[in-house]
Each structure stands twice: as structure tokens, then as C-alpha cells.
N, C-alpha and C positions, 0 to 999 in steps of 0.2 A: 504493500500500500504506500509507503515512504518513498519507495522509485517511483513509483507510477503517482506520485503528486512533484514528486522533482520534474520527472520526463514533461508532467503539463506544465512546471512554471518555464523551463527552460523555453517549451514551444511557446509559451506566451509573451515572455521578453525577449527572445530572440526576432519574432514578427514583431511588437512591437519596437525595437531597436533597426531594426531594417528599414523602417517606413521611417524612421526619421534617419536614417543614413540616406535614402533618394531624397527626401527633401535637404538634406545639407548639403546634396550637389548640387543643389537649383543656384545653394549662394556661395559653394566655395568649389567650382568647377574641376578644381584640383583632381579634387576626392580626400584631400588632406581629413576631413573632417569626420569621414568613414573610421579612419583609424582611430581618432580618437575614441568615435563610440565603440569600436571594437576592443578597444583596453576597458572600457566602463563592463561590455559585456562579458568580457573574460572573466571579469573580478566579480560580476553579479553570479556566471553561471559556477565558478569554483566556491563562492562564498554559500551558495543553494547546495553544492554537491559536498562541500565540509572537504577540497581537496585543496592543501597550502601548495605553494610552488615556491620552493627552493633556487636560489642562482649562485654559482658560481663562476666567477670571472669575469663579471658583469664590468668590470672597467677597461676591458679589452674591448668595449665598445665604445667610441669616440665618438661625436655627434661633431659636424653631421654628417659623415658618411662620405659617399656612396661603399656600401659592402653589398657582397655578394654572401646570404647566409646560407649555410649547407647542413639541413638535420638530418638526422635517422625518423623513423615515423613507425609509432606503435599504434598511436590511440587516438580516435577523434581528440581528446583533451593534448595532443600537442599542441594543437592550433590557439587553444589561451595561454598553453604552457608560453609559448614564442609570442604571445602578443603583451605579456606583462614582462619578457624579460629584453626584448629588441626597445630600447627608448627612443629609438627616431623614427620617422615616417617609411616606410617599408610596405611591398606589394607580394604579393603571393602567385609565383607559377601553379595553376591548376589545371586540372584536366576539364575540358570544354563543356563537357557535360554539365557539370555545376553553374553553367552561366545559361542553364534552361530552364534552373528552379525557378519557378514566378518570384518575383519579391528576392529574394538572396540573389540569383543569378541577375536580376537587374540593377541592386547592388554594386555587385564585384565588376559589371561592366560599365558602370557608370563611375564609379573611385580608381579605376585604369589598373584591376585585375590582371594579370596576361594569362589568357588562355589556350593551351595547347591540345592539337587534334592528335593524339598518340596514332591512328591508324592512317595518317593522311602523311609522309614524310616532307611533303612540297610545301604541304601548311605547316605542319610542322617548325620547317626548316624558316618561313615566315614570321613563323612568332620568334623563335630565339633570336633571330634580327631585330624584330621593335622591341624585347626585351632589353636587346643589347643597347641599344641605342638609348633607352629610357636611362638605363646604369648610369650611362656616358655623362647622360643629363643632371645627373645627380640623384635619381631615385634608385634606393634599394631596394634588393628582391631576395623571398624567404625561397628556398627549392627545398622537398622532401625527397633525396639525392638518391630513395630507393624508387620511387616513383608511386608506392603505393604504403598501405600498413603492413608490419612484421608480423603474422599468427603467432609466433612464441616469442618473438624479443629477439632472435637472433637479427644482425646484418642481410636483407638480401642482397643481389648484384644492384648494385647501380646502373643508374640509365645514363647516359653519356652527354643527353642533350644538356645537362646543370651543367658541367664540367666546359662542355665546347664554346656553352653562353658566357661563364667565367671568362675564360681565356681571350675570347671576344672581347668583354667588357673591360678588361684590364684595369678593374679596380681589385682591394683586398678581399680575399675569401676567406668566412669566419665560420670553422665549422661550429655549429649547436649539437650537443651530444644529451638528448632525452632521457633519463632512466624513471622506470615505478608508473609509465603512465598508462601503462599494461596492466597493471593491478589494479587501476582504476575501471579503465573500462577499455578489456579485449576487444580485438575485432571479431566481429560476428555476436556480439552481447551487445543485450539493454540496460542491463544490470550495472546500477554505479557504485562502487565501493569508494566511502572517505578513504581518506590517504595523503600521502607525498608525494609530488611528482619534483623531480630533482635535474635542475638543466645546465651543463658545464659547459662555456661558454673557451674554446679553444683559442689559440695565438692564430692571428690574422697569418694566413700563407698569401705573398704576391705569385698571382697568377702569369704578371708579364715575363716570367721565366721560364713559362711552358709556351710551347707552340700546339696549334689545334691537334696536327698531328700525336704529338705528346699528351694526350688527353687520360692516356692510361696511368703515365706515371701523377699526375695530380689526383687522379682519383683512387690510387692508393694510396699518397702521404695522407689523403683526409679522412680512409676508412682506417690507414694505421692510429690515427688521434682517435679515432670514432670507438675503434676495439678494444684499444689500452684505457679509454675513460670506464666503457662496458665492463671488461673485467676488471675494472678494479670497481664497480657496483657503486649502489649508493651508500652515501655515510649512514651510519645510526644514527636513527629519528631519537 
């Protein structure tokens, strides 16, 4: 009964937090203003689910930027895990599908979401261009460098398009290493457990040292940070 009145507050402030995210495009075209309610919402929906979020290294983030963020992805709850611990204005690579939810998807495409068609590589290959280019601009972008959730917490393969947009972008790449947000709430569950979720905030690596082609050796120094944070697990609560 206690999920199932959580799961309704969160659908009812998440709609209502969305409808005023399209109207604060109307006055700040940006979408600057998206984000902001997206930290308000993060802190409503962990403060409703009893889940603190821990930061370490949170001073490896300079404002203002442009970084290129690179996490692991366990749990729906990374996405507030990364929105209270990233302090500057920052945009999220998604899968395209999401920008066809009514109301969320109009959203994310109206605050300059980038959305990528994973089955189309010509569209594809068009989005990590206006993404790269937005970097250039100065706006930072979050990648979940597996491209989707972990079933048990392990690393899967990385996708290559975070990494070749990096290397394009040639600003700093700050991996985000998630742990505990699987014990929160697994993929394929409704069920939300309080908890910790614990996010370690790695040393900026420059990207302009790799060439596109070299895409392999950057996407190992950032899964070596990503495995040595994993096994060494999170601290006691």
C-alpha cells in the first residue's frame, strides 16, 4: 500500500512538474529552466521514496563547464541520483522514444534534450553532431555510457557513440560512477526500497588526446575508473 501511494505521488508531481517545465520554455527559450525544476523534482521524488544520495568528489566539478558526463546506469533513480549531484546546467543523451511520451517527451524536446534513433545509424550519426556542437557551445551532456540499465549491477559493453561525441567535442570527460541505486529500484520492478544511493564523481580525463579512431582506448581508461570505484563498493551507511 506505501508503494502504491508513493508510485501515485510521484505520477502526480512528476505531471504536474512537467506542465510547468513547457510553460518555462515559453519564457526562458533556453530550457535553462527545465533543469532547474528537474533538481526540485529529484529532491521531491527521493525525499517521497526516503532515498538520500550521497556525493563524492563533487569538487571535480567546476562550473561552468562544458563536461562531457559519462555514468554507469542501474536504476531509473540515477536520473535524480545525476540531477542533484551535476551543479550546472547539463542535457541528457536519450533514446528517441522518450520524446513521444505526451507531456515528458515535449518537455525534453523543448529544454534541447538530444535524442538519438539507436536503429537508424545516418540519424544516429546526426545527432552526435548537434550534440557535439551544442558541447562546443558550452552546454553539457549526461551519457549513460552503457546505453541502457544493468539487470544485476555488473558493467555492460559500452556503446561507442558517448565516447566518439567526447572526442568530437573536445571538452573534459567526467566519469559518474552510481552505486546502491539497484537496491533501490531494479530494472524490471515497481517496488521502491529507502536507501543510499552513493555517486563518485571521477578526475576529468581530456578527451583531445584520443583520436575518433582511438575510441576504444578512452572507453577503457573510463570503464577502468568505473570498475575500480564498483569494486571497491559503497562506504558504510
Amino acid at each position: 500500500m506505501i508503494n502504491l501511494f508513493r508510485l501515485a505521488l510521484i505520477v502526480l508531481v512528476t505531471g504536474f512538474l512537467a506542465i510547468l517545465g513547457i510553460v518555462s520554455c515559453l519564457f526562458i527559450p533556453s530550457g535553462d529552466g527545465v533543469i532547474v525544476l528537474a533538481r526540485i523534482w529529484s529532491r521531491l521524488l527521493l525525499g517521497i521514496c526516503r532515498v538520500k544520495v550521497e556525493v563524492r568528489g563533487a569538487e571535480k566539478i567546476v562550473p561552468p563547464g562544458p563536461y562531457v558526463f559519462l555514468s554507469n546506469h542501474q536504476s531509473q533513480f540515477d536520473i535524480p541520483a545525476a540531477a542533484v549531484t551535476i551543479p550546472i546546467q547539463f542535457r541528457i543523451l536519450a533514446k528517441k522514444e522518450l520524446f513521444r511520451i505526451p507531456v515528458f517527451g515535449w518537455v525534453l524536446r523543448l529544454s534541447g534534450f538530444v535524442g538519438i534513433e539507436r536503429q537508424n545509424r545516418e540519424k544516429a550519426i546526426r545527432s552526435l553532431d548537434e550534440a557535439a556542437h551544442r558541447i562546443r557551445r558550452g552546454q553539457s551532456l549526461l551519457i549513460y555510457a552503457e546505453g541502457t540499465r544493468s539487470p544485476d549491477g555488473s558493467l555492460l559493453p559500452y556503446k561507442k557513440g558517448g565516447f566518439i561525441l567526447a572526442i568530437q567535442a573536445g571538452v573534459p570527460v567526467i566519469p559518474l560512477t552510481i552505486l546502491g541505486s539497484r537496491k533501490v529500484l531494479p530494472k524490471g520492478s515497481l517496488r521502491i526500497r529507502p536507501g543510499t544511493i552513493h555517486v563518485v564523481v571521477g578526475d576529468p580525463i581530456d578527451p583531445r588526446q584520443y583520436r575518433v579512431e582511438e575510441k576504444e582506448a578512452l572507453m577503457a581508461r573510463v570503464r577502468a575508473v568505473m570498475t575500480a570505484t564498483l569494486e571497491e563498493g559503497s562506504p558504510p551507511e
